[in-house]
N, C-alpha and C positions, 0 to 999 in steps of 0.2 A: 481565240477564246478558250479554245480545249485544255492547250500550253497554257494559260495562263491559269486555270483551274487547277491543274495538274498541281502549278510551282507552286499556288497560295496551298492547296492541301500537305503538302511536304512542307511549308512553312508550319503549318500546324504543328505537323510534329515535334517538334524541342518545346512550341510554346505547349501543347500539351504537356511534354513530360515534366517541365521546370512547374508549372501549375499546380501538378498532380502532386509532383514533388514535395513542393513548400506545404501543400497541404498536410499530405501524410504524416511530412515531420512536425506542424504542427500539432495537430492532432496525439502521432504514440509519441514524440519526444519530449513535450512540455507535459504529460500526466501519464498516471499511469493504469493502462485500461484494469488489469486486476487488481484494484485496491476500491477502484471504481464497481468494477462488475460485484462485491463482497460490501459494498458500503460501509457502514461505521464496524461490521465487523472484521479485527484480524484475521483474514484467510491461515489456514494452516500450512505450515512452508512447503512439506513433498505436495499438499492440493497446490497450492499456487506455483510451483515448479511443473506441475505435469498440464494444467491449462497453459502456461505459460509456453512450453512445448507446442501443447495443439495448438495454440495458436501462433507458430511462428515469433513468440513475442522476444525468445529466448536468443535470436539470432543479431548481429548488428543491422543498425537500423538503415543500411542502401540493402543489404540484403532481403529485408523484410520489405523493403517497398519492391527490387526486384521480383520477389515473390508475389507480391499484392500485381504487379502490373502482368504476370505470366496469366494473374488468374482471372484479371478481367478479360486477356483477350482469349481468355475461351468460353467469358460470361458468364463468369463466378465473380460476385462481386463479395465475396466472403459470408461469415453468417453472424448473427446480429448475437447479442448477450443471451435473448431469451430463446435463443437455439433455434427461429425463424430466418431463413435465408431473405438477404438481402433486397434479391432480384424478386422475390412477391414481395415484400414492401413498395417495391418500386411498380409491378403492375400494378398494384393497388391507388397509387397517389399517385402516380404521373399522370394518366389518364385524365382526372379531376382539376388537377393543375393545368393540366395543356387547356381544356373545357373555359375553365375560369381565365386563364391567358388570352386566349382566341377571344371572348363575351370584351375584356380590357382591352385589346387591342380596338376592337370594334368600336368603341368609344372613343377610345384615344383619336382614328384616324377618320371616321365621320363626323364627331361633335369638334373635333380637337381643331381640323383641318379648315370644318367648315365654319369656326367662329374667326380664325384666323385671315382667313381669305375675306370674309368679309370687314373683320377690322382693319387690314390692313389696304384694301379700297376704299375706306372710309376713312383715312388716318385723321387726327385732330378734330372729329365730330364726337357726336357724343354715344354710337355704335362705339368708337374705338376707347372710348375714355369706359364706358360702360365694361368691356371686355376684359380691358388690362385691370379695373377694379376688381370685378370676380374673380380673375385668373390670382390677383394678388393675393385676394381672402383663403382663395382655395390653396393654396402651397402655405399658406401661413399657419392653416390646421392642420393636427396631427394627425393619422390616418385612423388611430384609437379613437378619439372624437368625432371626425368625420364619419365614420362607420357605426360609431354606438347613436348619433343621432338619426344619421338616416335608418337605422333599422328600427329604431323606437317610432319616427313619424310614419314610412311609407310602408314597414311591415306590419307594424303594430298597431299603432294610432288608427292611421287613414285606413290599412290595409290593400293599397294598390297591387305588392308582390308578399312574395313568400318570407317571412322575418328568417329563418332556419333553413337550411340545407339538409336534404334526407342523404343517405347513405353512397343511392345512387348519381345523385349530384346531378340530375338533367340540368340542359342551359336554362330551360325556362327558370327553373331555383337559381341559375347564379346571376343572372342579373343583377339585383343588387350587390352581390359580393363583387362581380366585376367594373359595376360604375365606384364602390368604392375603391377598389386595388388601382384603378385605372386616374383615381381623380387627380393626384400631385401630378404625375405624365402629362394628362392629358391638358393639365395648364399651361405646361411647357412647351408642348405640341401647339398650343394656340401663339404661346406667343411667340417661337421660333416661325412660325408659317403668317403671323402678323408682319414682324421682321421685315424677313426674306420678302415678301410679298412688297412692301410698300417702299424697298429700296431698288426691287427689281423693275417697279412701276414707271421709274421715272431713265431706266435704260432705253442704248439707242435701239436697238430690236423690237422693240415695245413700240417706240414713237414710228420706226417703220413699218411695222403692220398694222397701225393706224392709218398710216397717210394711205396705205394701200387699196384701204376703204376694205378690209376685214371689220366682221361685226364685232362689239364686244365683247358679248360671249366666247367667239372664238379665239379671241385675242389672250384674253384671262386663261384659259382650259387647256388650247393648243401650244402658247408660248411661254406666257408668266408665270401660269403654274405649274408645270413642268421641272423649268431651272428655279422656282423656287422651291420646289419639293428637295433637294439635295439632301441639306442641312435637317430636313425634318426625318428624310429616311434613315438617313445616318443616326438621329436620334433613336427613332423607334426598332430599328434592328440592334443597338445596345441595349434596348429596354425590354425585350424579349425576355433576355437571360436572367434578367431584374427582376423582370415579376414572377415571373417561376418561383426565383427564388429566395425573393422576398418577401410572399407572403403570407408569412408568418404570420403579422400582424390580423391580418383580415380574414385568414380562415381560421382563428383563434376566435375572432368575434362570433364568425357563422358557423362554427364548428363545424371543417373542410376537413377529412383528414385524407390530406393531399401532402404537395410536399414538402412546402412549409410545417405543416403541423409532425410530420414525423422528421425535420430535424429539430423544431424546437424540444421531442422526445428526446431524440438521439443528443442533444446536447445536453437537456435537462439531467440524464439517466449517465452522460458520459458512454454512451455508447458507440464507440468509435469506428466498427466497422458500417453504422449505420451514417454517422454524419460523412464519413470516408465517399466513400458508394455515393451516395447522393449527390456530393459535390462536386467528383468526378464528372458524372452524367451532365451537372450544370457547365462543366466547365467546354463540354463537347458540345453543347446545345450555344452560349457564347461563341463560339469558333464560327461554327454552321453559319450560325446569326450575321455573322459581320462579313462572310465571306457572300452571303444572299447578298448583302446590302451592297457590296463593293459590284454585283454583275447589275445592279438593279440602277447603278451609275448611269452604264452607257445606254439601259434602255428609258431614261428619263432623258440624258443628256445626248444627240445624236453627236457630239463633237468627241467626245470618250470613246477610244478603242482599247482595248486589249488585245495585247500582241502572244 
């Protein structure tokens, strides 16, 4: 297991820098940050020479990404337009982001997991015709929708939770920000664990710890849902990185300002070392992500080793 940890982390490596890469060059190669940072006005040419300077911008562009990667590994993620560093941006909204992930995730794998298992014990009744219905509606809506209605009826209207997020963002506030951020996932979670569930039902391992005369219970929890969970963990450890850093949309509605909300800033403003930085971070949090999932194989699956 250790050796196999070891290779997949040095596999990171190139897929980091190729990542980091294509980013970068998106980002300073297709615009340009000083024309951006001066907006509709002409910057003056020695002013925009001498920023241009400080900011490295004046150099060719592998050099300037070499520079950018010298400076995150000592944890300079560069400093933003409005002369705020990067790296407090980033304590500020990560935090709130990871909070609102965790609340999403929590939905995604108790509501998500547990309507699945049950529809798919149930396949062809009307628990599973009922499921794959909802699950249908729910991916059919936009997540702008989905989120301006529930926070009109459960915050507003009814008043069951909080419509708004305060500053400090507690979990009891994101709730509903994370049942919305979490609602597309957590359909797919249902019906990826419906799936898997109602095809593994009718395997022969299955039909042998029956005859065994194990209960059902333990039949479902020790064997079926185990090797059905694969397909779902694989899911939800891609979807980690996803919702971090996607949602844009939903802490826009609840006014999050995590880290969705300061790159829709950073992109809005063309502020490049700010979308830079942040994306980077997602792109290390993805990695992490699928490297969990890949050890989380052989402790679902006891057939899976790692050599």
């Amino acid at each position: 297991m250790g050796r196999y940890v070891i290779r997949r982390l040095l596999q990171m490596i190139p897929v980091f820098i190729g990542s980091t890469f294509l980013i970068f060059f998106m980002v300073y190669a297709l615009g340009d940050p000083i024309a951006a940072l001066f907006g509709d006005k002409a910057p003056d040419p020695a002013t925009a020479a001498r920023i241009r300077k400080d900011l490295y911008l004046d150099e060719p562009l592998w050099k300037q990404y070499l520079h950018y990667m010298r400076q995150i590994l000592t944890g300079d993620f560069g400093t933003a337009f409005n002369g705020q560093q990067v790296t407090e941006l980033m304590k500020s909204a990560f935090p709130v982001t990871l909070r609102l992930t965790i609340v999403a995730l929590l939905f995604e794998i108790l509501v998500g997991i547990t309507l699945g298992v049950l529809s798919g014990l149930r396949r062809g009744r009307s628990v599973d015709t009922s499921v794959l219905l909802l699950t249908l509606i729910v991916v059919s809506i936009p997540t702008f929708v989905s989120g301006y209605v529930l926070q009109y009826l459960l915050g507003v209207k009814w008043g069951w939770v909080s419509p708004s997020v305060s500053p400090a963002a507690p979990f009891d506030e994101l709730i509903l920000p994370g049942l919305v951020l979490a609602l597309t996932s957590l359909a797919y979670v249902t019906r990826l664990t419906r799936t898997s569930i109602a095809e593994n039902s009718r395997a022969d391992y299955v039909r042998t710890a029956v005859a065994k005369g194990l209960s059902r219970r333990r039949v479902v929890t020790r064997h079926l849902l185990r090797n059905s969970l694969i397909p779902v963990v694989t899911f939800i450890g891609t979807d980690i990185g996803a919702l971090m850093g996607g949602a844009i949309v939903t802490e826009r509605i609840f006014n999050i300002h995590g880290v969705g909300y300061q790159l829709y800033q950073g992109i809005l403003r063309q502020n490049s070392p700010t979308v830079v930085g942040f994306v980077t971070v997602l792109v290390i949090v993805f990695l992490l992500a699928n490297l969990l999932v890949d050890l989380l194989y052989a402790v679902l699956d006891p057939r899976i080793r790692y050599a």
